[in-house]
C-alpha positions as CSV (number, residue, x, y, z in Angstrom):
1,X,74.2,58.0,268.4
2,X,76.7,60.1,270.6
3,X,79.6,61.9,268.5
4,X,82.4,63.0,269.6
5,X,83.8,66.8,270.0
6,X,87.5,67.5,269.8
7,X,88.4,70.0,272.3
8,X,89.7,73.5,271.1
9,X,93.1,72.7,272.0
10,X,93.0,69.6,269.9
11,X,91.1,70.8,267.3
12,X,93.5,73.6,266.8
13,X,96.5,70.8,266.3
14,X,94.5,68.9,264.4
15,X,93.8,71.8,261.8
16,X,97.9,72.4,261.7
17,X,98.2,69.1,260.4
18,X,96.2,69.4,257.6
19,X,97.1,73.0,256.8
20,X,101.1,70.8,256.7
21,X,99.9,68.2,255.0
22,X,97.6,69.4,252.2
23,X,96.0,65.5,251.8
24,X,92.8,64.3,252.8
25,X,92.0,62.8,255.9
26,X,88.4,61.6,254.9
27,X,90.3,57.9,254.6
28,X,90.8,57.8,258.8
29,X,88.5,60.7,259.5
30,X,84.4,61.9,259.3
31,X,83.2,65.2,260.0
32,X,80.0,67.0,260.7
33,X,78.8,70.5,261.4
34,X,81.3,73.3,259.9
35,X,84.1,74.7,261.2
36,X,82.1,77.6,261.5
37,X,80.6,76.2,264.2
38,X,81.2,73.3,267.2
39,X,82.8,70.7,264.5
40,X,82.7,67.3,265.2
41,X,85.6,65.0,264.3
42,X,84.4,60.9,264.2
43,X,86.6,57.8,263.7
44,X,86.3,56.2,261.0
45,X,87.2,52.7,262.7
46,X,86.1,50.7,259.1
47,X,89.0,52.5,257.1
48,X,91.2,50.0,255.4
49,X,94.2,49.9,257.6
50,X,97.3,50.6,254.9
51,X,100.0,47.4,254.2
52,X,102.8,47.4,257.0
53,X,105.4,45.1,258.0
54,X,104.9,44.2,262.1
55,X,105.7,43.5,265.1
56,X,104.0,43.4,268.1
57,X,105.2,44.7,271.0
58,X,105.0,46.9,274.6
59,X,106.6,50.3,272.6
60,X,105.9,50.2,268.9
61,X,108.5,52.2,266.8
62,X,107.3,53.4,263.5
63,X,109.4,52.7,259.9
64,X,109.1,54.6,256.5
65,X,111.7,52.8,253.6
66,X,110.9,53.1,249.9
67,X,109.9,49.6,249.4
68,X,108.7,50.1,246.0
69,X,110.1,52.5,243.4
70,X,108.5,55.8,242.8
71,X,105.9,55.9,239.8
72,X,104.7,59.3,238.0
73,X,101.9,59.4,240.7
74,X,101.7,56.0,242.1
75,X,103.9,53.4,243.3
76,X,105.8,51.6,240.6
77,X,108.0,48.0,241.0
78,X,109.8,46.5,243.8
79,X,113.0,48.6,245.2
80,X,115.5,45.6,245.0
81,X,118.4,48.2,245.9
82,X,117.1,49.9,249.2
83,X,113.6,49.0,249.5
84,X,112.9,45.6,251.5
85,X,116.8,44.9,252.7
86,X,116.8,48.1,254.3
87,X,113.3,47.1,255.8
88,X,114.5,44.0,257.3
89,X,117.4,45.5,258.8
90,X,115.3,47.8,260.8
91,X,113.2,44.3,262.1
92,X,116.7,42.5,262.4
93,X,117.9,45.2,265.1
94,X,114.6,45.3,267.0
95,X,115.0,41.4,267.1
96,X,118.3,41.6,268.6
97,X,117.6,44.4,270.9
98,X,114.4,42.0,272.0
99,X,116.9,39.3,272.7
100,X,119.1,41.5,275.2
101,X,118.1,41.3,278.8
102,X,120.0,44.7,279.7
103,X,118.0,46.8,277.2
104,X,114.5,47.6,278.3
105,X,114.4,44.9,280.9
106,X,110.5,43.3,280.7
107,X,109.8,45.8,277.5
108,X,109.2,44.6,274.1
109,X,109.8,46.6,271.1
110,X,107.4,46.1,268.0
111,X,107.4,47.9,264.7
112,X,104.9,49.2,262.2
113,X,106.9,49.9,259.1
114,X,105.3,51.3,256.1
115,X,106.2,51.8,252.3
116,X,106.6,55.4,251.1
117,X,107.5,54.5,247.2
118,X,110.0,57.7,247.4
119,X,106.5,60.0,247.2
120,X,105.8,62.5,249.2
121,X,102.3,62.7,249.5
122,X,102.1,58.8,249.9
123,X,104.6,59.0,252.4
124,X,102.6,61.5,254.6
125,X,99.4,59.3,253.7
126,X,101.3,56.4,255.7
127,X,102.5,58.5,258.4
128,X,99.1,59.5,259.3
129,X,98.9,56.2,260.5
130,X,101.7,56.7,263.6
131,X,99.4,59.9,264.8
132,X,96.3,57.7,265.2
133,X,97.4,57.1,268.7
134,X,98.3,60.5,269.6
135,X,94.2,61.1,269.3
136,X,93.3,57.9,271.4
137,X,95.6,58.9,274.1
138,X,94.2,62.8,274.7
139,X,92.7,63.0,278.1
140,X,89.3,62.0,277.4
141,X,87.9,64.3,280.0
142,X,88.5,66.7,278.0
143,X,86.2,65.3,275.8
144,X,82.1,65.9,275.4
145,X,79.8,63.9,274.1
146,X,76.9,65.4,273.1
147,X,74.3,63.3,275.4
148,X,76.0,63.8,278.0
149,X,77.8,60.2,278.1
150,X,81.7,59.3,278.9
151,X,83.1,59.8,275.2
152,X,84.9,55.9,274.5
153,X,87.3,55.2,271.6
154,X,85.6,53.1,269.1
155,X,89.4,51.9,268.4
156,X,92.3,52.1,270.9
157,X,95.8,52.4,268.1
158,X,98.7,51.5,269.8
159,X,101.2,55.2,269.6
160,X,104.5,55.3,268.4
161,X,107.3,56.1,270.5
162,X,109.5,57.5,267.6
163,X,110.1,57.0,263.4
164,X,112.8,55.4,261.9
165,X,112.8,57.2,258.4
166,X,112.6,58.9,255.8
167,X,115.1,57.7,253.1
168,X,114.5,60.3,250.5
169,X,115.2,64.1,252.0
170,X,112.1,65.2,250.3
171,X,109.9,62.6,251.9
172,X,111.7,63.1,255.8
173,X,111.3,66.9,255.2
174,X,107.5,66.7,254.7
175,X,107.4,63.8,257.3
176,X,109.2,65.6,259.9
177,X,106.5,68.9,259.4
178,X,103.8,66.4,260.6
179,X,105.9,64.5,263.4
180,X,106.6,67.6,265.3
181,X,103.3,68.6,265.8
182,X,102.7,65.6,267.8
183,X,106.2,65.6,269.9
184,X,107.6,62.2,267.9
185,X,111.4,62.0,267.7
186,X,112.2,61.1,263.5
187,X,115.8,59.3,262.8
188,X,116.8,59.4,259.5
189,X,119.4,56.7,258.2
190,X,119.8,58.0,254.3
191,X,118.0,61.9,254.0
192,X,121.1,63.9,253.4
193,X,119.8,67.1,252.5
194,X,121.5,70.3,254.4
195,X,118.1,71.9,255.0
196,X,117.2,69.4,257.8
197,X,120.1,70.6,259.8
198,X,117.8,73.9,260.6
199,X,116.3,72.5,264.2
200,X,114.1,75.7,264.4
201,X,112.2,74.1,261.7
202,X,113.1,70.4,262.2
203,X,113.2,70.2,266.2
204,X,112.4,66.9,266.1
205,X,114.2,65.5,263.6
206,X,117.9,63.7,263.7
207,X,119.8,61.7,261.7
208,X,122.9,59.1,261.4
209,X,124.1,60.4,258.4
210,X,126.3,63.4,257.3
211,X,124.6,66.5,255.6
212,X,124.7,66.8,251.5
213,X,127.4,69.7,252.0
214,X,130.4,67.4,253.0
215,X,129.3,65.9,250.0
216,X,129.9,69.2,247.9
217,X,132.8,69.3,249.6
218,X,134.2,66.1,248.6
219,X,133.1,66.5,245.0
220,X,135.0,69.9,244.7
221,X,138.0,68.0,246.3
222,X,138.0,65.4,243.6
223,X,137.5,67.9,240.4
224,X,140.9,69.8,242.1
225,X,142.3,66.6,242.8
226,X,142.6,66.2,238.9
227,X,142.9,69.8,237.6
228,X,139.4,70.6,236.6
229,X,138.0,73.5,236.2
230,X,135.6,73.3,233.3
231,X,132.7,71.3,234.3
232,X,128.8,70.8,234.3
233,X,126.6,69.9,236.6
234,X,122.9,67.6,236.2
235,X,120.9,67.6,239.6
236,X,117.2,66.3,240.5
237,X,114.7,68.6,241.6
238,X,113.6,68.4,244.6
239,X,115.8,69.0,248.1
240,X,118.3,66.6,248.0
241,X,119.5,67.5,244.1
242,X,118.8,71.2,244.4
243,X,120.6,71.3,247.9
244,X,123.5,69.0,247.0
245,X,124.3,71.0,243.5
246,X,124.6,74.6,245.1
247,X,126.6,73.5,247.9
248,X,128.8,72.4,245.2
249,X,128.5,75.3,243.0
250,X,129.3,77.7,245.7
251,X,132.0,75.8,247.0
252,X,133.4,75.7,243.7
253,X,133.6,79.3,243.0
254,X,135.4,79.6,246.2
255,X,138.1,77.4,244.2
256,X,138.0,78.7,240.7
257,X,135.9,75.8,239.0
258,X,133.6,77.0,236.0
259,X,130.2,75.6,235.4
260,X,129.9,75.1,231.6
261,X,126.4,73.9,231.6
262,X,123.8,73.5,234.9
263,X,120.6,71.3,234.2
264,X,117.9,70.2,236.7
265,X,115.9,67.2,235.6
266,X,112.2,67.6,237.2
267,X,110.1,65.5,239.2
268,X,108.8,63.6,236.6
269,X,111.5,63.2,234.2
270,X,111.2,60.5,231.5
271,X,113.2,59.3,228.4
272,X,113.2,62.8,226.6
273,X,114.1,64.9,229.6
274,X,117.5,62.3,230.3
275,X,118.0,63.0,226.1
276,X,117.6,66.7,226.2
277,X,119.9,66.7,229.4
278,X,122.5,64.7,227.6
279,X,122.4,66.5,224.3
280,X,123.1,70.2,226.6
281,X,125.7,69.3,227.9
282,X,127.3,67.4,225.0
283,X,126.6,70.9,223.7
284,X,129.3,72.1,225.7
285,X,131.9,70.5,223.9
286,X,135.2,71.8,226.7
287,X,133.4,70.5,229.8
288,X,133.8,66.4,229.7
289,X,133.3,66.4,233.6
290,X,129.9,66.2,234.7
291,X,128.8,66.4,238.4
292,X,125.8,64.6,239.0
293,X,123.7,65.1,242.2
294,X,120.4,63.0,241.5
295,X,118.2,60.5,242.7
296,X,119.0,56.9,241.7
297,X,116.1,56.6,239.4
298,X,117.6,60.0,237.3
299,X,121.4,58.3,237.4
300,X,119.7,55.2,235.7
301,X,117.4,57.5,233.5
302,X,120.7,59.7,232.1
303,X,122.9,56.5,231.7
304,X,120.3,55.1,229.8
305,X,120.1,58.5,227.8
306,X,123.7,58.4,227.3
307,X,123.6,54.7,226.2
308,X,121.5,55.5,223.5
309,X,123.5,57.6,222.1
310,X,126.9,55.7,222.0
311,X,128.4,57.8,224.2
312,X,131.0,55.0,225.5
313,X,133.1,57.2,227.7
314,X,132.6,60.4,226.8
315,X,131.9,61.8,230.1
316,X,133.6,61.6,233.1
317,X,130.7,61.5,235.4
318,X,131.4,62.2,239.5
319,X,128.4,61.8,241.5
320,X,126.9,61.5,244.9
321,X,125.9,58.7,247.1
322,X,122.7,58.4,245.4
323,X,124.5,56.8,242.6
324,X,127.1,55.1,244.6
325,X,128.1,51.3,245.0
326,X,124.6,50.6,243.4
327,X,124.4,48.2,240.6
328,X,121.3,49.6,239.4
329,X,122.5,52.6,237.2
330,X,125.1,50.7,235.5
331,X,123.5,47.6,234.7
332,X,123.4,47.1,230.7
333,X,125.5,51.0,230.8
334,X,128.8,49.8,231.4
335,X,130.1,51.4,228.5
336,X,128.4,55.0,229.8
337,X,129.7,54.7,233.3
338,X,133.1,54.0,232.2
339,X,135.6,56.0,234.1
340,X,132.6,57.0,236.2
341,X,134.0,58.2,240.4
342,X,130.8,58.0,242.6
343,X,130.7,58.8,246.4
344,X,129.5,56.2,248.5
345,X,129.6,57.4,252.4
346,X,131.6,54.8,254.5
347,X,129.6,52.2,256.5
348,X,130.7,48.2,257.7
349,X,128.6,45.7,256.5
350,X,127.3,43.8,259.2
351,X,128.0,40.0,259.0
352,X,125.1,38.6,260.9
353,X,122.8,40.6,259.2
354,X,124.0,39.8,256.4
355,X,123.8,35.6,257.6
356,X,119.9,36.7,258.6
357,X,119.2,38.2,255.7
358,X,120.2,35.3,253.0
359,X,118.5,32.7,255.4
360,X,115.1,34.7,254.9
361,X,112.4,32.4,252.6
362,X,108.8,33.3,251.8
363,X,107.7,30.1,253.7
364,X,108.6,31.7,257.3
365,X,109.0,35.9,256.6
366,X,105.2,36.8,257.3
367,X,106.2,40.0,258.9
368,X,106.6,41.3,256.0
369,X,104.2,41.7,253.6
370,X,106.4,42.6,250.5
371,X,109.1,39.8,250.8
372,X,107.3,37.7,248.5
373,X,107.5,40.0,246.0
374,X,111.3,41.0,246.3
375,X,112.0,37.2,246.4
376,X,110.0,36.8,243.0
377,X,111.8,39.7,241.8
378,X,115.2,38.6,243.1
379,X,115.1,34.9,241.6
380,X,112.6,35.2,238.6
381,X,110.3,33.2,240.0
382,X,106.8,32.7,241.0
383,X,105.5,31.6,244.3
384,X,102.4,30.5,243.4
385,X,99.9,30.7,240.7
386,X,98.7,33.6,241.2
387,X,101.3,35.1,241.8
388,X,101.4,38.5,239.7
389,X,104.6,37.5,238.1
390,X,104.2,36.0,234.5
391,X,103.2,32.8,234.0
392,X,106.1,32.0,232.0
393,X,108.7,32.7,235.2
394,X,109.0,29.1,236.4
395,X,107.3,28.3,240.1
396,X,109.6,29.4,243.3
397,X,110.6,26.6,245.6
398,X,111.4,28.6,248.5
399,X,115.0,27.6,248.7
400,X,116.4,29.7,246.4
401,X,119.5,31.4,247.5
402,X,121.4,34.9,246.9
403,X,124.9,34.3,246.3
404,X,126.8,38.0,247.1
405,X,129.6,39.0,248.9
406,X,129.7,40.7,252.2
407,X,130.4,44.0,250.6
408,X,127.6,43.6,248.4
409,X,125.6,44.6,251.2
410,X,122.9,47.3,251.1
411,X,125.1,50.5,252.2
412,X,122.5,52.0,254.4
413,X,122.1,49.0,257.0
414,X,124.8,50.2,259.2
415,X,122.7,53.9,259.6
416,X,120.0,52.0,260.0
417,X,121.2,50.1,262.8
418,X,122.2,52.3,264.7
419,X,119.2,54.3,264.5
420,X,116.9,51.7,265.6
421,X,120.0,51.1,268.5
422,X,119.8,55.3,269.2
423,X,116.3,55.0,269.9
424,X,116.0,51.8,271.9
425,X,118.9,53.3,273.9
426,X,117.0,56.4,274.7
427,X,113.8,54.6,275.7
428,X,116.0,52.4,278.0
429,X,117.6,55.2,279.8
430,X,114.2,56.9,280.1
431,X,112.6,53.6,281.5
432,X,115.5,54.0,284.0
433,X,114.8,57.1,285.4
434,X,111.0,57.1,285.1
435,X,110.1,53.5,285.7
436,X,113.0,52.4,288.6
437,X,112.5,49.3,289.6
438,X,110.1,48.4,287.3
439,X,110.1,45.5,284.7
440,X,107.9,46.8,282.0
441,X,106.5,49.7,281.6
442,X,104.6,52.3,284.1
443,X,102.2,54.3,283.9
444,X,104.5,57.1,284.0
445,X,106.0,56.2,280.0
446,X,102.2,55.4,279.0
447,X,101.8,57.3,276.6
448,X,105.5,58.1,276.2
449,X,106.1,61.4,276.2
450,X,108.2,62.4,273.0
451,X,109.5,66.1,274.1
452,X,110.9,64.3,277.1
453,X,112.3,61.5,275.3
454,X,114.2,63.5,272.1
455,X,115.7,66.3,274.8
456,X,116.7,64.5,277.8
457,X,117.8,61.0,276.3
458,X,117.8,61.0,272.6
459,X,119.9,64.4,272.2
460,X,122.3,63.0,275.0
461,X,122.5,59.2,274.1
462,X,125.9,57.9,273.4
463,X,126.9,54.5,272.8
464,X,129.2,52.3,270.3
465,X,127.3,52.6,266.9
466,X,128.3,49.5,264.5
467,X,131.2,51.0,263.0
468,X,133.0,50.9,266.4
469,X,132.8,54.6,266.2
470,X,131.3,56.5,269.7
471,X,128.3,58.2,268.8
472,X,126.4,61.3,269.9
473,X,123.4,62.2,267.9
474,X,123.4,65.7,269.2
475,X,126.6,66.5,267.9
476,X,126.5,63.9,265.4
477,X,127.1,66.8,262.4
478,X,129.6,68.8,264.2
479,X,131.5,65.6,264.2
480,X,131.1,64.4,260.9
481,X,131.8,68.2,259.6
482,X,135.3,67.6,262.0
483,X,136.3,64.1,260.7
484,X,136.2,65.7,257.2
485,X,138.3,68.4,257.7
486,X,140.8,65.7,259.0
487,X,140.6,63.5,256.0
């Protein structure tokens, strides 16, 4: 049998990505010879493709959402806060972009949307699967098969124009190392974290959403607002705590706020690191205000902590967005969170997603592959018997309905909108200048080429984002960082 060389220049790119992404490729790729010598990179056309939410199309856009909740090395349960809503929202927008004639006239957009469970690693296991095409679409005459035959692609993967996602900043950081390799445009609609505002190492990354140091500022804001200036600070590990807290801490020096106690919960936190947290800064018996900056899963985690311990409103907690308007941290801690000021950053629902969304059932969603599970979750149900529910959850009917409110809505769907809407936009006026004329697309945006399409259309896009609010993505943070001086 024939194998296949990669050329030097794609060898060379293909050894970057694995010195960024410190995984394992053996699930997509087999190799022979050494690399001291001419080696030889195969597809592996039998690996088992990964679980993704789809949608066919002419450009395929890629999507990375934590549908599941982060385990200690695995995935744990559904992510009934931001998991699967914030999914569908992503399809919803591509299905209404699909439906306007103006938009990419004769071009369909499809998705392939994967789950990153809030993990890093996993998350980069799943992107691997958006740079499959990027090695099916080299010029294969650059390309030599050792007998001398035309080298063919066992497999021909479909590439992405562009990635909607991450959600956690630690997952789009890692992410947006492997995207730029290969030229694809990232939009993030939730990552937060002030490090990704460095384009000399995150070129290719953007984002609808305001760095973590407006944050800071708004937190200092709040403690002056009310005369503190005694107070301790909890933050997650990882870029989006670690970032978040020293903005905070160094904008609070600036205004003559102590920090009585500082602790950083790791990674892998459980039930005694939220005690030991708890009991230090219940240690500090002056400093009742305590500024968190954690992931979801740690707010729940230290109000749990604090539960246990009777602590019905001891603390004034004031924390970021990751807390929020979410139910999740305060359900069965009421008494904890008493008193409790949380940032949330301001979005508009949108009222026929939200009619979309409550009319979806597991009989017609097949798109995507974890709805049944966030309806069995949702309505304590089971769909069928086998279901991995337990058998004592009575048998779903399909009909079931979520009875919310409009503002109930998931508080990311907005950034997510107008992500997906960014990008189509970009693609549109690209089409337009490179394909005139032309329903569909030519052979000019096939493959598409993603240098072209981030810094002549994406970086200069502007349109009407959800909110009624004109939008620029290049200048998206120098606005935000305006607007907050003005509030």
């Amino acid at each position: 049998m024939a194998s296949l060389m990669l050329p030097p220049k794609g060898l060379a790119l293909f050894l970057t990505a694995l010195q960024v992404l410190h995984v394992t490729l053996s699930s997509s790729f087999r190799t022979s010879g050494g690399l001291g010598g001419a080696a030889r990179y195969m597809w592996n056309s039998s690996a088992a493709p990964s679980k993704s939410a789809f949608i066919d199309g002419d450009v395929i856009l890629g999507g990375l959402f934590p549908v599941h909740h982060m385990g200690e090395s695995s995935c744990s349960g559904i992510n009934l806060d931001r998991g699967v809503e914030r999914l569908e929202a992503m399809l919803f927008t591509i299905d209404e972009i699909n439906r306007n004639s103006s938009i990419l006239p004769g071009v369909k957009l499809g998705a392939t949307i994967f789950d990153t469970c809030g993990l890093t690693t996993y998350a980069l296991e799943q992107s691997l699967e958006f740079i499959r095409g990027s090695f099916t679409t080299l010029d294969t005459t650059e390309f030599v098969c050792s007998d001398g035959s035309t080298a063919q692609a066992r497999k021909v993967g479909k590439s992405v124009a562009g990635v909607i996602g991450g959600s956690y900043s630690s997952v789009s950081i890692q992410v947006a190392n492997l995207l730029r390799l290969f030229k694809l445009p990232q939009i993030s609609y939730a990552s937060t974290s002030a490090s990704l505002s460095d384009k000399n190492r995150y070129d290719y990354f953007v984002r609808t959403v305001p760095p973590d140091i407006l944050q800071a500022k708004a937190l200092v804001d709040i403690v002056q607002a009310f005369n503190w200036t005694y107070v301790s600070t909890i933050h997650s590990e990882g870029e989006y705590g670690k970032s978040g807290i020293d903005y905070f801490k160094q904008e609070a020096r600036a205004k003559n706020i102590c920090i009585a106690a500082s602790v950083e919960l790791s990674e892998k936190a459980s039930d005694v690191s939220y005690d030991n947290a708890i009991a230090e800064i219940l240690s500090k018996s002056d400093a009742r205000v305590v500024i968190i900056f954690v992931k979801t899963e740690d707010a729940m985690g230290l109000l749990d902590a604090a539960t246990r311990r009777n602590l019905s409103g001891h603390f004034i907690f004031v924390a970021s967005d990751a807390w929020g308007n979410r139910i999740a941290p305060v359900q069965n801690n009421q008494l904890a969170a008493q008193g409790a000021i949380t940032l949330e950053l301001q979005s508009t629902p949108i009222a026929k997603f939200e009619d979309y969304f409550l009319k979806l059932n597991p009989r017609e969603n097949r798109r995507n592959p974890w709805f049944i599970e966030y309806f069995e979750e949702v309505h304590k149900c089971r769909w069928h018997e086998n279901s991995a529910k337990q058998p004592k959850d009575k048998l779903c009917t399909g009909y079931e309905k979520q009875n919310r409110k409009l503002e109930s809505q998931e508080s990311k769907v907005q950034f997510i909108y107008d992500a997906v809407y960014a990008l189509a936009l970009a693609l549109d006026r690209m089409h337009r200048d490179v394909c005139p004329g032309v329903r569909g697309l030519c052979a000019k945006m096939n493959p598409i080429d993603g240098e072209r399409l981030l810094k002549d259309y994406l970086l200069n896009i502007s349109f009407d984002g959800e909110l009624s609010q004109f939008l620029t993505l290049a200048h998206c943070e120098e606005f935000l960082n305006q607007l907050f001086k003005q509030c």
